[in-house]
C-alpha positions in Angstrom: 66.6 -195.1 10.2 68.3 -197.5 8.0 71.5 -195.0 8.0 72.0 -194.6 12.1 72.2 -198.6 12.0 75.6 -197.9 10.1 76.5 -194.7 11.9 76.3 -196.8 15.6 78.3 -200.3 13.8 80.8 -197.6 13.3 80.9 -195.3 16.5 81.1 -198.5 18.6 84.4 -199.9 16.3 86.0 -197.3 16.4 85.8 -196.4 20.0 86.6 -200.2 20.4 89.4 -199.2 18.7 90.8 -196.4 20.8 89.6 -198.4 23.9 91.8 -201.6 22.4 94.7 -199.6 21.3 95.8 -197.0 24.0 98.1 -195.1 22.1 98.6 -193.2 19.6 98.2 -194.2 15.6 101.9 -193.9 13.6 101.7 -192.1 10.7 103.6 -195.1 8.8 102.8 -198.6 8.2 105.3 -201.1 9.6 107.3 -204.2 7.6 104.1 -205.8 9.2 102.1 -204.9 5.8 103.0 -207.6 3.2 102.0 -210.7 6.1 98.6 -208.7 7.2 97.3 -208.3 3.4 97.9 -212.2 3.1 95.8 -213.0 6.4 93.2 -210.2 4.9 92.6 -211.4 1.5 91.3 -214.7 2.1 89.3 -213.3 4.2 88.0 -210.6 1.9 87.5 -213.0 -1.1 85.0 -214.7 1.4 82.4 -211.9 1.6 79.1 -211.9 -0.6 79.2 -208.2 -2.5 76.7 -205.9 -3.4 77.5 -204.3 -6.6 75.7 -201.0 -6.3 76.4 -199.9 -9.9 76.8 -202.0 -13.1 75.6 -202.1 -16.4 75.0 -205.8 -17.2 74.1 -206.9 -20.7 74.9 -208.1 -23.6 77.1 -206.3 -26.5 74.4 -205.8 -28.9 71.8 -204.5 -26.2 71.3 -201.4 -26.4 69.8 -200.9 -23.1 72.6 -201.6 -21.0 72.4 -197.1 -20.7 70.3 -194.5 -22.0 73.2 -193.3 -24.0 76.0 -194.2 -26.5 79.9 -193.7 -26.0 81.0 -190.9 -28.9 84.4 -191.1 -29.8 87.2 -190.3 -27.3 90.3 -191.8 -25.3 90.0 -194.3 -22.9 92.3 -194.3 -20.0 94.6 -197.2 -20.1 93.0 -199.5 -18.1 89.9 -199.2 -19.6 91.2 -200.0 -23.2 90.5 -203.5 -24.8 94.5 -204.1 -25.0 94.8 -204.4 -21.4 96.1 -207.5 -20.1 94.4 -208.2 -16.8 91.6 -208.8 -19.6 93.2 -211.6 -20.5 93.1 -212.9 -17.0 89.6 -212.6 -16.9 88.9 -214.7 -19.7 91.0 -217.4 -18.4 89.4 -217.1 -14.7 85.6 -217.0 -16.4 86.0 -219.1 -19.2 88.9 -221.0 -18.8 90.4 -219.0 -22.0 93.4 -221.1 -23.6 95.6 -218.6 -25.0 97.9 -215.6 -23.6 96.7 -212.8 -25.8 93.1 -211.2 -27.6 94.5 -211.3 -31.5 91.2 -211.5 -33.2 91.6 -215.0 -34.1 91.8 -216.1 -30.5 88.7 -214.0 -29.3 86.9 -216.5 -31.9 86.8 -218.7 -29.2 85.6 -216.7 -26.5 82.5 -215.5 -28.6 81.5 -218.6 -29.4 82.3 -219.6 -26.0 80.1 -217.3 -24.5 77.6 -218.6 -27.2 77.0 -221.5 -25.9 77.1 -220.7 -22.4 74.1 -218.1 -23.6 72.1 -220.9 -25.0 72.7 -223.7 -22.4 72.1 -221.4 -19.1 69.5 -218.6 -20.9 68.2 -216.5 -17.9 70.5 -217.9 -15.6 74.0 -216.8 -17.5 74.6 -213.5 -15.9 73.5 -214.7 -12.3 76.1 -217.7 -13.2 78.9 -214.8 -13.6 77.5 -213.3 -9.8 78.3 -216.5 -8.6 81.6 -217.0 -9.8 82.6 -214.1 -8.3 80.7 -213.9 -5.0 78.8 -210.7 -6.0 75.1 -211.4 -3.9 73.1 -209.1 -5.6 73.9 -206.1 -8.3 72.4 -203.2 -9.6 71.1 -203.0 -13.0 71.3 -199.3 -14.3 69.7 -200.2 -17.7 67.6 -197.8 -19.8 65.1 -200.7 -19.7 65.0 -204.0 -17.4 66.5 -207.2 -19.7 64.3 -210.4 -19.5 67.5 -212.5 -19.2 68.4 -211.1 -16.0 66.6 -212.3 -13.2 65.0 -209.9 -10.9 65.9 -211.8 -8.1 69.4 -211.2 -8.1 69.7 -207.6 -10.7 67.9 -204.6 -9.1 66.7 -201.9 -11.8 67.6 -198.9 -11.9 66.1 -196.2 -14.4 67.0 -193.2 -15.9 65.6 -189.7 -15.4 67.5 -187.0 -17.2 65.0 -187.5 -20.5 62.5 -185.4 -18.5 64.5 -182.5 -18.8 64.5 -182.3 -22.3 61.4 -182.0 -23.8 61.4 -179.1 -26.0 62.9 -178.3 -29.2 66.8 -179.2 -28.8 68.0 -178.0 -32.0 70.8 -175.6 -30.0 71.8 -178.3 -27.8 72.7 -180.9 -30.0 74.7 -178.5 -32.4 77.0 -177.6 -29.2 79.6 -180.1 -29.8 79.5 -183.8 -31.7 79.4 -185.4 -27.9 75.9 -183.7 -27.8 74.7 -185.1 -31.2 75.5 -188.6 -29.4 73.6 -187.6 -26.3 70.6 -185.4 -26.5 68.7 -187.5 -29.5 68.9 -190.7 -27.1 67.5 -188.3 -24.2 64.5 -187.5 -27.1 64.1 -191.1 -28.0 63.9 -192.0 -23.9 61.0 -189.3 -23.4 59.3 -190.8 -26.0 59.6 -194.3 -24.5 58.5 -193.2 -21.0 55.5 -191.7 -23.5 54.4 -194.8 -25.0 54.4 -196.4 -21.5 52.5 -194.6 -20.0 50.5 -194.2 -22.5 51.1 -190.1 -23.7 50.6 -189.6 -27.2 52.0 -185.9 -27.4 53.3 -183.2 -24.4 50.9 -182.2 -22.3 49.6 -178.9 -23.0 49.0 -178.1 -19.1 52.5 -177.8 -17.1 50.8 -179.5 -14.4 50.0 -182.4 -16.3 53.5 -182.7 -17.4 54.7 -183.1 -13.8 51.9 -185.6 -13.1 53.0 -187.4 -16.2 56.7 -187.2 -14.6 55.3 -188.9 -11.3 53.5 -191.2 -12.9 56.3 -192.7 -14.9 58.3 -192.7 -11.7 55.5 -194.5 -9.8 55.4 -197.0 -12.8 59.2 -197.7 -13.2 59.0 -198.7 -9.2 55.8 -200.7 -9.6 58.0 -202.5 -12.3 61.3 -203.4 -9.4 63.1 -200.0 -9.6 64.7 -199.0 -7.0 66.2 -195.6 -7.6 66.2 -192.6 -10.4 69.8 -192.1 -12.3 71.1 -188.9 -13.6 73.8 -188.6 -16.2 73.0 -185.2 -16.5 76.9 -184.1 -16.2 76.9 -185.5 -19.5 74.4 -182.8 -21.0 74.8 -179.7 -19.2 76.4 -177.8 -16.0 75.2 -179.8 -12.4 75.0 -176.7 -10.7 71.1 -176.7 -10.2 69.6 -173.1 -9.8 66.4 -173.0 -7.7 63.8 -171.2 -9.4 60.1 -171.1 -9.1 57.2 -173.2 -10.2 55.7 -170.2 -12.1 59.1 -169.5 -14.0 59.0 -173.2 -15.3 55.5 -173.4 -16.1 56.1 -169.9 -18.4 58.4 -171.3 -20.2 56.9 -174.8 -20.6 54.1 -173.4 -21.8 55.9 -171.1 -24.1 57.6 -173.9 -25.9 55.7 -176.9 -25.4 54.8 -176.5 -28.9 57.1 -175.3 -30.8 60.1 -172.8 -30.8 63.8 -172.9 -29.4 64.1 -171.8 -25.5 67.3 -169.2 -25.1 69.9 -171.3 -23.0 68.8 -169.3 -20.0 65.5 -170.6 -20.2 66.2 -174.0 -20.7 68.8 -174.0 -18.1 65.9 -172.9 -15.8 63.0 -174.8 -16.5 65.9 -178.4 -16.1 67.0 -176.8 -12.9 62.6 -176.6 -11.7 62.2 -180.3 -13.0 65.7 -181.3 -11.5 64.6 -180.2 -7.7 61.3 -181.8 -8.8 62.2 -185.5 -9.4 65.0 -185.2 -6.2 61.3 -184.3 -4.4 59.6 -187.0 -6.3 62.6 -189.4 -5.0 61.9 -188.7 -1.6 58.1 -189.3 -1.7 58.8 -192.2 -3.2 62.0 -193.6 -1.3 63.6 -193.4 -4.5 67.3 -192.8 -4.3 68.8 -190.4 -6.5 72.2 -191.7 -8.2 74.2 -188.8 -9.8 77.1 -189.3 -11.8 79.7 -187.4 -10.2 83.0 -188.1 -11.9 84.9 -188.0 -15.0 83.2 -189.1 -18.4 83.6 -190.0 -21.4 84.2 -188.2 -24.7 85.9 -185.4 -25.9 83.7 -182.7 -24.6 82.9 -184.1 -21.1 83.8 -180.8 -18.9 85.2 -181.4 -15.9 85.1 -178.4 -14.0 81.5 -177.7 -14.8 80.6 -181.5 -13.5 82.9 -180.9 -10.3 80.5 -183.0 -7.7 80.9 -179.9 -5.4 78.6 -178.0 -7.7 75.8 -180.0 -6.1 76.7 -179.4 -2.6 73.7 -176.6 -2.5 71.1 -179.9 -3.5 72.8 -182.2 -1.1 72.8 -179.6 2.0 69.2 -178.3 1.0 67.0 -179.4 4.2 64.2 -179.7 2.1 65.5 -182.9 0.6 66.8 -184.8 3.9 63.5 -187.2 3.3 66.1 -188.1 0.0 68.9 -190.1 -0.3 72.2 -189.5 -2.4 74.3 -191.8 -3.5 77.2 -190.1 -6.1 78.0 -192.6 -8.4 81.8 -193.1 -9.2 82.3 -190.7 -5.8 83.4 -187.6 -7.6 86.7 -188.6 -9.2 89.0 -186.6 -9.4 87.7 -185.1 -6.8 87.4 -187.3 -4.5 89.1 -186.3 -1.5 86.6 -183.2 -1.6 83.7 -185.7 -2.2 84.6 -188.0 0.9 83.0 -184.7 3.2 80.2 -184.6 1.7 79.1 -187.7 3.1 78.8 -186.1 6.3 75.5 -185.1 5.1 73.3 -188.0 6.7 71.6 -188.6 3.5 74.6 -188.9 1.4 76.6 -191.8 0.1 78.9 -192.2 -2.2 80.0 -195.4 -4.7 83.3 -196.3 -6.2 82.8 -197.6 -9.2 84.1 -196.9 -12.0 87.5 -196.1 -10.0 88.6 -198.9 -9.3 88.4 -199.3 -13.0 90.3 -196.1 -13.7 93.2 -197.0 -11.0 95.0 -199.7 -10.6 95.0 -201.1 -7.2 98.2 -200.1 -5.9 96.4 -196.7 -6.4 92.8 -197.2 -5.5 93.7 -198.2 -2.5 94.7 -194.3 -1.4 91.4 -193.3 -2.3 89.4 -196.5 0.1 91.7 -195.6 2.8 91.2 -192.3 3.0 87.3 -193.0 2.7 87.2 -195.6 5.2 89.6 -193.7 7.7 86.6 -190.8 7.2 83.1 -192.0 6.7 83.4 -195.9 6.1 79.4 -196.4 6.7 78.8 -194.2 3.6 80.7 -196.2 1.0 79.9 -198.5 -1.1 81.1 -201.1 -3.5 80.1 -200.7 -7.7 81.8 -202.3 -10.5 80.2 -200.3 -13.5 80.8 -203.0 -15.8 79.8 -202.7 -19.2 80.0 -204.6 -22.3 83.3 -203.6 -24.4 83.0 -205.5 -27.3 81.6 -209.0 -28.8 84.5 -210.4 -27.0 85.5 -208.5 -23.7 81.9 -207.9 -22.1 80.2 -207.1 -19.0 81.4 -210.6 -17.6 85.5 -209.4 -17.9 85.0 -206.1 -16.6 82.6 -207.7 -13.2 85.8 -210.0 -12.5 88.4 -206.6 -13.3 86.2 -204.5 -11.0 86.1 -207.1 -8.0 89.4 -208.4 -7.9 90.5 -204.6 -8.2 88.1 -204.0 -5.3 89.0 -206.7 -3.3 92.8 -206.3 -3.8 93.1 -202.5 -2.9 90.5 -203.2 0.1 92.4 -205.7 1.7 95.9 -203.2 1.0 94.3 -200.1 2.3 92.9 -202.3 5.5 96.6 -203.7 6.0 98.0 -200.4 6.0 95.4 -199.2 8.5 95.6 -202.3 10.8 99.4 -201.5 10.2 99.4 -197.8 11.5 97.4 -199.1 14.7 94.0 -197.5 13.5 91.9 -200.4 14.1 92.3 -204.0 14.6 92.1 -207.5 11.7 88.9 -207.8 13.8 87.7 -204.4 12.9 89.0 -203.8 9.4 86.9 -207.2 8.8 83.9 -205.5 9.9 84.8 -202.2 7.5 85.3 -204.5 4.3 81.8 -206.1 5.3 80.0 -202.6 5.0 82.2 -201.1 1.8 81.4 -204.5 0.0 77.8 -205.3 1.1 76.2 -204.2 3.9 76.3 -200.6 3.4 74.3 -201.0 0.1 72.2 -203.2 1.2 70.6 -201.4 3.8 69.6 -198.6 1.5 67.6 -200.7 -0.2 66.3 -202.9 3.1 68.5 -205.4 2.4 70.7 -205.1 5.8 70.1 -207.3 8.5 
């Protein structure tokens, strides 16, 4: 397997480690920090990424995800006033001014412009290449032609599957859901068209093999692995009912009528354990989105990532693999043991977006000091504005990345947990190689 590659990399540093070190590790870092980050980050800055999440695109795309952002506060970071925004401009662009007043951003739109029209499909594998990112993942409701396939893997969405029915009582829960649910309605219908489905299928049966075959499509197409936002749309503690209970109710409302919560609840839970089956016949990995969100009405303690524990300990899925998207933040020093399931893997992006690096770098140290062959590197960038798009939040999410890497690793080296030599070889698997065996990429 793909995974014990990583597991034995690590097994053999570390007991290099012990072997090198002879004593004990201090529980604090030395004066030796500052001068070990310096010799690090060079180093670091030198390593092709994999960027295992992202949402590349372009402002006015709406396919860069299968939902909108509703109204709601942004953490301060994540606002368009930050400064380090400013920074990225000048390091992409070469942006002349000190601030993002309107009438400066003039010139970064039509910037951008004419970059779009000079470089066409080769714009957004420009930006990969200015910032040493290899290869990234594309979670896009639909692929883009003006990203080239060769450096953006796809990744699709499958939560619309769980919606098929009358959603009248969903979307009048709360004005987050009136955001949300119609764009899960409008993605059914698109898997639909493609596949060429003009209504539901009367037969339950024929619903699932419509399900498959949209799956069996989207990979024929370059995807490479099935997203759920479902934290966004309902509890993620998953229920495990039978095949007869969903096919009742399926066939119950197929055509008509409003399912009691209960019985919606159930029949997503049946069709949530299907497509994590599906993934596995398939070698699809499943991404879940296992943090925070966005909006007013995103609740937190009914998306803890622990509530999926009983899906990723459930030996009928071992042939699947996990990956938790964002890691479970704020619950990530929960999340970081649930890795220990061989299947399981979790990604930091959107984090290291969140926190600032003097910060993030707690949460890699305390990941890499656990399960370091199980973590991966993910920007999440999206597309703010006209102005501040996905190409300023790629370079905030890698410099944040590399910055808190090469501070966590100094620390570690620091504490005499592993050697410069070592903590080389755990920035190589957090920023590339881990990802990029999943997906047969690894060498």
């Amino acid at each position: 397997m793909k995974y014990q590659t990583g597991i034995t990399l690590c097994v053999a540093l570390f007991a290099g480690t012990a072997a090198q070190a002879g004593a004990q590790a201090r529980p604090f870092p030395g004066p030796d920090v500052p001068q070990i980050y310096q010799r690090l980050l060079p180093q670091i800055e030198k390593i092709p990424m994999f960027d295992h999440h992202a949402h590349p695109g372009y402002a006015d795309d709406a396919d860069v995800d299968a939902m909108a952002a509703p109204p709601g506060s942004a953490a301060l970071r994540e606002r368009d006033s930050n400064p380090e925004l400013v920074a990225a401009a000048k390091a992409l662009w070469g942006y002349p001014y000190s601030d993002l007043s309107a009438e400066h951003t003039k010139w970064l739109v039509e910037k951008k412009l004419e970059l779009k029209k000079q470089r066409g499909r080769a714009y957004f594998s420009d930006i990969l290449d200015k910032l040493n990112i290899e290869k990234g993942v594309a979670n896009r409701a639909m692929m883009a032609a003006y990203l080239d396939a060769k450096r953006f893997l796809w990744v699709f969405f499958g939560d619309a599957f769980l919606w098929p029915f009358n959603n009248q009582r969903e979307t009048a829960r709360n004005a987050d859901e009136q955001v949300y649910i119609p764009l899960q309605e409008k993605m059914l219908r698109r898997w639909m068209q493609q596949e060429g489905v003009a209504k539901l299928p009367a037969n339950f049966g024929d619903y699932l093999a419509f399900v498959s075959r949209t799956l069996e499509d989207n990979q024929k197409k370059g995807g490479i692995a099935i997203k759920f936002e479902v934290a966004y749309f309902r509890p993620t503690k998953f229920s495990d009912p039978t095949r007869e209970q969903a096919e009742d109710i399926y066939q119950r409302f197929v055509a008509g009528g409003i399912p009691a919560e209960a019985e919606y609840r159930t029949f997503q839970d049946y069709i949530f354990r299907f497509l994590v089956r599906e993934g596995g016949r398939l070698h699809l990995p499943i991404h879940i989105h296992s943090a925070v969100g966005i909006g007013d009405y995103f609740n937190l303690s009914e998306s803890n990532i622990l509530n999926l524990e009983n899906i990723l300990r459930d030996p009928r899925y071992s042939n699947t693999t996990f990956v938790m998207i964002h890691g479970g933040y704020p619950y990530d020093r929960q999340a970081i043991w649930l890795a220990a399931v061989k299947n399981v893997y979790l990604d930091t992006s959107e984090t290291e977006i969140l926190l600032y690096p003097s910060e993030f770098k707690h949460l890699l140290k305390q990941w890499l000091e656990t399960f370091p062959d199980k973590v991966t590197f993910g920007t999440d960038c999206f597309p703010y504005n006209e102005a501040l798009g996905a190409e300023e939040s790629y370079w905030l999410g890698v410099q944040s990345s590399r910055t808190a890497l090469a501070a966590a690793l100094a620390e570690m080296i620091s504490e005499g947990e592993v050697s410069e030599a070592q903590a080389l070889e755990l920035a190589h698997l957090y920023l590339h190689d881990n990802a990029a065996r999943l997906y047969g990429d690894g060498k």
